[in-house]
C-alpha positions, 0 to 999 in steps of 0.5 A: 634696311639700316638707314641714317639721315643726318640734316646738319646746317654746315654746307655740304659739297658734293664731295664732302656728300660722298665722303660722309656717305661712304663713312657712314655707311660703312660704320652703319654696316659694320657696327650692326653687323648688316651688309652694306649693300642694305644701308641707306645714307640721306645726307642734308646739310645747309638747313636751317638747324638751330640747337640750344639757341644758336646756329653754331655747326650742328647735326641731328642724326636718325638711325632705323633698322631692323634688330637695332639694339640698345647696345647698337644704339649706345656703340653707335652713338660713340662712333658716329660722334667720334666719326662726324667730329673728323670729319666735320667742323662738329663737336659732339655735344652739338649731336642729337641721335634718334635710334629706332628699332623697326620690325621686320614686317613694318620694312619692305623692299623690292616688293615684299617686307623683311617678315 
């Protein structure tokens, strides 16, 4: 049920893809305490992203899930910045990161909702 799609415009290959999904997924998972096997990564780089006026490298970050608290929201804002500028050529006042908080009824999956 947690879901994170970050578009950034730096190039992303194949391996830096895998790499970055694996990461997140699992700072995702063990930040709001959610199985892992229930996060879901959309990772697209290379897009046409422009932020204060420039296209210097960076990323913006949406992050659902059901339960997502203010406090998850203010812990993972830390972590994800602290993860995606390691990884990435990023720093993390290039970073803007939506949190949504979703109700259970309103997420389905494998034929039913979480309700």
């Amino acid at each position: 049920m947690p879901y994170l799609k970050m578009t950034t415009n730096l190039p992303l290959d194949a391996a830096q893809k895998a790499n970055l999904a694996s990461e997140l997924s699992a700072l995702i998972a063990q930040e709001i305490d959610k199985p892992a096997h229930y996060v879901m990564i959309e990772l697209a780089g290379a897009q046409a992203l422009y932020f204060a006026g420039n296209d210097q490298p960076a990323a913006y970050l949406e992050c659902k899930s059901i339960g997502l608290t203010d406090l998850h929201a203010t812990t993972l804002a830390a972590s994800l910045c602290r993860h995606l500028t390691v990884l990435l050529p990023l720093t993390a006042d290039r970073i803007y990161i939506e949190f949504s908080n979703s109700s259970a009824q309103r997420w389905g999956w494998n034929r039913t909702t979480f309700g």
